[in-house]
C-alpha positions in Angstrom: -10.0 -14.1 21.1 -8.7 -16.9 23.5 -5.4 -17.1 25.4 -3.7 -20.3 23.5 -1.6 -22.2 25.9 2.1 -22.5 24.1 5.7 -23.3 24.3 8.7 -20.5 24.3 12.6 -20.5 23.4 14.6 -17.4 24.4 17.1 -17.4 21.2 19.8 -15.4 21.9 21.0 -13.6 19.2 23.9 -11.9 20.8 24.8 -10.6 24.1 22.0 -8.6 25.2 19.7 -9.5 22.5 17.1 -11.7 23.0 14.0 -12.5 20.4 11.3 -15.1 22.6 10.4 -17.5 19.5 6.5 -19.2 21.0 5.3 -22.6 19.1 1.3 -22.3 19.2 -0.3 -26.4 19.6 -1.0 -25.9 15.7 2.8 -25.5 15.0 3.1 -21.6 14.0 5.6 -19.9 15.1 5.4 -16.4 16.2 7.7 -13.7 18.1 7.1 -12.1 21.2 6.0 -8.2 20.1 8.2 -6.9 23.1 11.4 -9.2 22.4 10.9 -7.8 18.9 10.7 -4.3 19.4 13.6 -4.6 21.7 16.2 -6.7 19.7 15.4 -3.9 16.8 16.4 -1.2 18.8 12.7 0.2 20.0 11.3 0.3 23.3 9.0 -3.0 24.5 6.1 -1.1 24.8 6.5 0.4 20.7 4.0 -1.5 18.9 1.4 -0.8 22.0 1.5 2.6 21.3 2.2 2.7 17.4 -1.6 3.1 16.4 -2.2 6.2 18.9 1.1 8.1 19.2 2.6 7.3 15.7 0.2 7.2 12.9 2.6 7.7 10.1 4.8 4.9 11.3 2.1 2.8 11.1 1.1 3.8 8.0 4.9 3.0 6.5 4.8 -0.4 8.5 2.1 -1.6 6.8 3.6 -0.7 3.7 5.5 -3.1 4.1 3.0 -5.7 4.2 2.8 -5.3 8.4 -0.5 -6.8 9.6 -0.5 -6.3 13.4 -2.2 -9.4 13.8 -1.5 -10.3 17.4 -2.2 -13.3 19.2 -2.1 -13.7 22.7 -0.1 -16.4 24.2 0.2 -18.1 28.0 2.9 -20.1 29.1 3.1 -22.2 32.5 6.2 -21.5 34.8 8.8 -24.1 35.3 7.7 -24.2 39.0 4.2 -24.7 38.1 2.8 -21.9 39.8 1.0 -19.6 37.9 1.6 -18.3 34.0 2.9 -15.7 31.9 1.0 -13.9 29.2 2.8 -12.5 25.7 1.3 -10.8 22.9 3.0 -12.3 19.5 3.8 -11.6 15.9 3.9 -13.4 13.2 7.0 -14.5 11.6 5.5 -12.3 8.8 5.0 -9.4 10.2 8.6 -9.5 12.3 9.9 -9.6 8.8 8.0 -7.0 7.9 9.1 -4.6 11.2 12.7 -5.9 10.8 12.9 -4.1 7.5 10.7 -1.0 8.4 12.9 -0.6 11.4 16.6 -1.2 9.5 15.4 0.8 6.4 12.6 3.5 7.3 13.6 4.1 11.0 17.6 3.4 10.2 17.7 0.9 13.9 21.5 -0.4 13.6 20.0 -3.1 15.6 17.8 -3.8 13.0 20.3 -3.6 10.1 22.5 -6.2 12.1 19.6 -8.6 12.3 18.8 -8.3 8.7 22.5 -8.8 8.1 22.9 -11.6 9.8 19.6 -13.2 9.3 20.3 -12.9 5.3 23.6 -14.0 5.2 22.8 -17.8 7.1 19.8 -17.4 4.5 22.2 -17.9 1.6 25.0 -20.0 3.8 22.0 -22.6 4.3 20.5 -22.2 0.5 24.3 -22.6 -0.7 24.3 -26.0 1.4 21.5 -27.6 0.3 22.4 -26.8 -3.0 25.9 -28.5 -2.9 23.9 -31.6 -0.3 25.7 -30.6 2.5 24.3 -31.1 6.0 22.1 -28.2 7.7 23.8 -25.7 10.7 23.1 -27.5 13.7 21.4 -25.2 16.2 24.5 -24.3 18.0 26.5 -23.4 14.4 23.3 -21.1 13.7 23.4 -19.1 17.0 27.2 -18.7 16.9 27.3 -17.6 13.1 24.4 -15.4 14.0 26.6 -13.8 16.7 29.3 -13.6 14.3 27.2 -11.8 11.6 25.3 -9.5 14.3 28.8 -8.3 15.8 30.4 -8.0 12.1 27.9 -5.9 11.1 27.7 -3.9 14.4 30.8 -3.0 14.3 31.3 -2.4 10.4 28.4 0.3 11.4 30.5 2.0 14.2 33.4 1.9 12.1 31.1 3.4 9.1 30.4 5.7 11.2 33.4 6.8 13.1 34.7 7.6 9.3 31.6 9.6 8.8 32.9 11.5 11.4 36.6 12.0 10.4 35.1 13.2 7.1 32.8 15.4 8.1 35.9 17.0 10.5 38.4 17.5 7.5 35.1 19.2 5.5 35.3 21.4 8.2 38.6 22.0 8.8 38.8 22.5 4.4 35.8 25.2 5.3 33.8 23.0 2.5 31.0 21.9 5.3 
């Protein structure tokens, strides 16, 4: 397969999360397949090693109608020396590894994007429906901070409760 020369946009989707979105010259858009293992809570190099070292996960991935099509990308440098190479994703298949890693591998990361990416979903649905104007791109990235970090935290608090529960079971002798 060739290298197709393209164009890339580091969307921030809250601090420390990054996904690289890439724009092929036919107008698909793909994600980077280490920006996407990252920003769901994997390490960059997990789909590189998902068909040797993790057979079954790749087995439940595809389940969920994960391809692994990848397409190798280049983009030139802003200084115009030299080029960097990604391997991408479809948009279909990052759907597909959002929900495998939220729901199979339980990634709060994950969860948070699927949150998030959901709720503008059916914010931008319930717009369109009433003929209201779009998010602008800057409304977008802020309520998909908002939603991230809501649900971030709503899983720490979840969590923290977990905790005091399972402490009183244990105090009660029940646990």
């Amino acid at each position: 397969m060739s290298i197709l020369r393209s164009e890339r946009i580091d969307f921030q989707i809250a601090p420390g999360y990054f996904l690289e979105f890439y724009k092929l010259p036919n107008g698909e858009k793909r994600v980077g397949k280490s920006s996407a293992a990252v920003s769901c809570g994997l390490k960059k190099n997990y789909f590189n090693r998902l068909h040797s070292a993790t057979p079954k996960q790749l087995e439940a991935l595809r389940s969920r109608g994960f391809t692994g099509y990848t397409v190798p990308v280049i983009i030139g440098r802003d200084d115009g020396r030299g080029a960097s190479k990604s391997d991408t994703l479809s948009l279909d298949d990052f759907r597909a590894f959002i929900k495998f890693a939220a729901f199979d591998l339980g990634k709060k990361p994950a969860m948070a994007i699927a949150e998030a990416m959901l709720g503008i979903a059916i914010e931008t649905i319930a717009r369109q429906a009433f003929g209201e104007e779009a998010l602008t791109i800057q409304e977008l990235r802020e309520e998909f901070c908002k939603r991230f970090a809501q649900t971030v935290n709503w899983m720490e608090e979840d969590r923290d409760d977990s905790l005091a529960i399972d402490e009183h079971l244990l105090f009660l002798g029940i646990q």
